[in-house]
C-alpha positions as CSV (number, residue, x, y, z in Angstrom):
1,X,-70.7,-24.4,1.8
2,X,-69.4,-28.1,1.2
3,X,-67.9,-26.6,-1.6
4,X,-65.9,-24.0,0.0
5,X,-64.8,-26.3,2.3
6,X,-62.8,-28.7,0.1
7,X,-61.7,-26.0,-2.0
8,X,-59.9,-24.4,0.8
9,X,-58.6,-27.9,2.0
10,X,-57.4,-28.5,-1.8
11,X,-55.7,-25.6,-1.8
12,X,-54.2,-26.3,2.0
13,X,-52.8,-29.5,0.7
14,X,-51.5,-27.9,-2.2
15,X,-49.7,-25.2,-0.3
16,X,-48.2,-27.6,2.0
17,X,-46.7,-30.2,-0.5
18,X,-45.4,-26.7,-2.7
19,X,-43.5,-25.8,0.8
20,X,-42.7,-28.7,2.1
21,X,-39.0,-29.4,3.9
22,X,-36.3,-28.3,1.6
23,X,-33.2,-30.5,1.4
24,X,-29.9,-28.6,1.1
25,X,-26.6,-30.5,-0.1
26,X,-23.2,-29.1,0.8
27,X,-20.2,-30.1,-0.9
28,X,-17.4,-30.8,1.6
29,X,-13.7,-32.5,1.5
30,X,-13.4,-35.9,2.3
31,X,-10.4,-34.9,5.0
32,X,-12.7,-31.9,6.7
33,X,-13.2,-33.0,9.9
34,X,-17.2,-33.4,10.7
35,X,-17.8,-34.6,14.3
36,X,-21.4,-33.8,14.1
37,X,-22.7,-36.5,16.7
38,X,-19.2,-37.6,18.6
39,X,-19.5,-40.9,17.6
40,X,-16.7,-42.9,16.2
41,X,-16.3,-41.8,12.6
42,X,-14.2,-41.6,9.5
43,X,-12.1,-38.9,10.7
44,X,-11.2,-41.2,14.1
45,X,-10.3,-44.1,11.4
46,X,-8.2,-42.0,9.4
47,X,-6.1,-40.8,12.5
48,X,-5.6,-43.9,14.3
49,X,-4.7,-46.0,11.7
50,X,-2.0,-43.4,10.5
51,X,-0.5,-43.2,13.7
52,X,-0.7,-46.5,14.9
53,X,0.4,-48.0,11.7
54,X,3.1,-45.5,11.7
55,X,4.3,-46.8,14.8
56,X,4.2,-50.4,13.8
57,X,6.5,-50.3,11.7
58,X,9.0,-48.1,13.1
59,X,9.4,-50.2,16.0
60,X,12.5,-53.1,17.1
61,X,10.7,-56.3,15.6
62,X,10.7,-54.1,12.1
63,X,14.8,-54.0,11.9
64,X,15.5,-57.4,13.5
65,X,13.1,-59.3,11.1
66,X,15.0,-57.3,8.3
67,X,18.4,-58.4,9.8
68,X,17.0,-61.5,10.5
69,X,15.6,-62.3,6.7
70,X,16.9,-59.1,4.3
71,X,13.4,-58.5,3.2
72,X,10.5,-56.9,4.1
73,X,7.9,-58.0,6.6
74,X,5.0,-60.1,4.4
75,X,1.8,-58.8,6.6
76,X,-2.1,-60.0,6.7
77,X,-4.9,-57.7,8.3
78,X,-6.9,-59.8,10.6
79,X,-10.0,-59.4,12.6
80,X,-11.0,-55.8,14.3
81,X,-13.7,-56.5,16.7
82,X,-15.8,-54.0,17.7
83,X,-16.5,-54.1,21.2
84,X,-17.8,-50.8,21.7
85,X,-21.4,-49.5,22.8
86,X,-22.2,-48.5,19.3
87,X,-22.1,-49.2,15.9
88,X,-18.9,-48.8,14.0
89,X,-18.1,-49.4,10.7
90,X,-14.3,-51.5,12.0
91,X,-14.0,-52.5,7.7
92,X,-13.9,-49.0,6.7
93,X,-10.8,-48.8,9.5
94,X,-9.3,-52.2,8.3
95,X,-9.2,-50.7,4.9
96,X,-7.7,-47.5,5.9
97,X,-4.8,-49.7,7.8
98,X,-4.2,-51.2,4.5
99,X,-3.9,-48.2,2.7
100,X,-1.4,-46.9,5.4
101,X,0.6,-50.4,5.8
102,X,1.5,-50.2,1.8
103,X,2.0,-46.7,1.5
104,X,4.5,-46.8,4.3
105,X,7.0,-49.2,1.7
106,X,8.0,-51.1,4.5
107,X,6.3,-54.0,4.0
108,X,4.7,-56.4,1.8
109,X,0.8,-57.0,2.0
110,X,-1.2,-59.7,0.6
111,X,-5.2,-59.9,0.7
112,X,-7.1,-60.7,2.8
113,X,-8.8,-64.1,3.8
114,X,-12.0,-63.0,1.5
115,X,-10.4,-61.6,-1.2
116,X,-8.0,-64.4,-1.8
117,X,-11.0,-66.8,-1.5
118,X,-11.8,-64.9,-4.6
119,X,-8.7,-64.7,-5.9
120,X,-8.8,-68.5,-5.7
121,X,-11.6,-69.4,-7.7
122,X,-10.7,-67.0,-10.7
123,X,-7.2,-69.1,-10.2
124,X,-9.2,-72.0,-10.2
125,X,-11.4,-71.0,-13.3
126,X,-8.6,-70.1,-15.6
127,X,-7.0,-73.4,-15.4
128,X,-10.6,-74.7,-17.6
129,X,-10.8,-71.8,-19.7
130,X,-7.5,-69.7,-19.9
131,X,-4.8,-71.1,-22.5
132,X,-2.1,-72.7,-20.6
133,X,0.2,-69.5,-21.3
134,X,-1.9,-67.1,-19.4
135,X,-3.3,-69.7,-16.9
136,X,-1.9,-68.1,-13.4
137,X,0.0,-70.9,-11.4
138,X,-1.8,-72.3,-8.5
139,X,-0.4,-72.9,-4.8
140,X,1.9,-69.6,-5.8
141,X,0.6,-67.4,-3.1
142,X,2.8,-65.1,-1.0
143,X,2.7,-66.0,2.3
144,X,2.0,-63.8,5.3
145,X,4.8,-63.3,8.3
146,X,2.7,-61.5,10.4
147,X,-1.4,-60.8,11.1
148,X,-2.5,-57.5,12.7
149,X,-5.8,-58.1,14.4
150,X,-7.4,-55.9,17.6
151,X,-10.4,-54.3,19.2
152,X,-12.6,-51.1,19.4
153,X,-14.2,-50.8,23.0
154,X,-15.7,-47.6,24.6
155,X,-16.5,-45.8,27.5
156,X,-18.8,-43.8,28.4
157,X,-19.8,-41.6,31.3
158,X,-22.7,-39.0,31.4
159,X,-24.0,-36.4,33.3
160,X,-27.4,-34.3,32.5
161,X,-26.5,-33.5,29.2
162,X,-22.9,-33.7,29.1
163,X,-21.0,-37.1,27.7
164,X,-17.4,-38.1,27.6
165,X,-16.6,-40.9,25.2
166,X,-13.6,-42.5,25.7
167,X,-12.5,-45.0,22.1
168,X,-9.6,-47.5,22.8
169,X,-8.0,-49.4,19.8
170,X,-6.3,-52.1,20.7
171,X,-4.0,-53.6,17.7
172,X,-1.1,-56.9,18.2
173,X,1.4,-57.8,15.8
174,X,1.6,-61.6,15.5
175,X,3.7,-64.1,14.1
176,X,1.8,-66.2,12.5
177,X,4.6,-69.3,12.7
178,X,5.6,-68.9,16.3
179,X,2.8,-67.4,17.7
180,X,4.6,-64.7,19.2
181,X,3.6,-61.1,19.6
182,X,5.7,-58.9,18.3
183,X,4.2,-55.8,18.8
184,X,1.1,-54.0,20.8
185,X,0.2,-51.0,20.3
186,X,-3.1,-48.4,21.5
187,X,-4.5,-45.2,21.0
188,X,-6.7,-43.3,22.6
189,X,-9.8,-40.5,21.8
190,X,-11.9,-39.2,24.3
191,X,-14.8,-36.5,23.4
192,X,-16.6,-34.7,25.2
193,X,-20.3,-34.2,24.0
194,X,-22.6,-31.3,25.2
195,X,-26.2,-31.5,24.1
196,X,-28.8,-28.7,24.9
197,X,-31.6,-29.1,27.1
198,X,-33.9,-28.3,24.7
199,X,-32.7,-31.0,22.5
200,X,-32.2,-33.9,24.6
C-alpha cells in the first residue's frame, strides 16, 4: 500500500513539473505602443521628449542667441527629478532628450557631467602613456551655453476601480553664465486606468 502511495505521488510530481507554466515570448517593435499597466513608460519618454525638445528649440531665445553669437546654441542635459508617486526610469528620458537635441541640428551638445568625468581621466591617462602626437590636449573642452534640467510629478485620483493619472514634465532652459531662464516648457499625459473587480 506504501508502495502505491509514493508511486502515485512520484508520478504526481512528475506530471506537474512536465506541465508546469509555459512562458510565451512575443516579438514586438520597439515604437508599438504597450501601455499594459498605465504607468509612465518608454512610449511617454519617447513622446515628450520629441515634442518638448521640438519646441525648445524653435522658440525666440533659439534666433536671438544665433543673432546674438552666429553659432549654434552649446547645450548640457542636467538633472530630471522624479517627483512622481512611482518609479520612473528619468535616465532612459534624459537619454531620449539627447538623442532628440542632436538630431534636431540646431545645436551643439557636449556630455554630460559623468561622462566627461570619464572623458577626463582617459585625457588624463594618455598624457603618461599616449605618444605626444596622439595625446588629446587637456583644458580643450567645449563649453556649455545652456543646461536643460526639470521634473516628473503625478497625480493621481481613484475611484473603486477606476484611476486617472495625470504626468507633468516640467523642463527650463538656463543660461548657465547669467543665470537666466530662457525657456520653460510642460507637457502633459493623463490616463485613465480601469481594472476589473475580479482583479483588483
Amino acid at each position: 500500500m506504501n508502495r502505491m502511495i509514493l508511486i502515485m505521488l512520484t508520478l504526481t510530481m512528475l506530471f506537474t513539473l512536465a506541465c508546469g507554466p509555459s512562458v510565451k515570448v512575443q516579438r514586438t517593435s520597439p515604437d508599438e505602443v504597450t501601455d499594459l499597466s498605465g504607468r509612465w513608460n518608454d512610449t511617454d519618454a519617447n513622446l515628450v521628449a520629441a515634442e518638448m525638445i521640438k519646441d525648445v528649440v524653435n522658440r525666440p531665445w533659439y534666433d536671438e542667441f544665433l543673432k546674438k553669437y552666429q553659432r549654434n546654441p552649446v547645450i548640457i542635459v542636467g538633472t530630471v527629478r522624479n517627483l512622481s508617486s512611482e518609479h520612473i526610469e528619468t535616465e532612459t528620458f534624459i537619454k531620449d532628450m539627447e538623442r532628440e537635441l542632436i538630431n534636431s541640428g540646431r545645436v551643439k551638445f557636449v556630455a554630460s557631467k559623468g561622462e566627461r568625468l570619464e572623458i577626463r581621466e582617459e585625457k588624463l591617462d594618455q598624457q603618461t602613456y599616449a605618444s605626444a602626437e596622439t595625446a588629446k590636449k587637456l583644458a580643450m573642452e567645449t563649453g556649455a551655453d545652456f543646461v536643460l534640467q526639470g521634473s516628473i510629478k503625478t497625480i493621481i485620483d481613484k475611484v473603486d476601480n477606476v484611476t486617472a493619472k495625470y504626468y507633468q514634465t516640467d523642463l527650463q532652459l538656463i543660461n548657465l553664465e547669467s543665470s537666466e531662464k530662457a525657456w520653460i516648457g510642460t507637457n502633459k499625459i493623463k490616463k485613465i486606468v480601469t481594472r476589473s473587480k475580479l482583479g483588483g
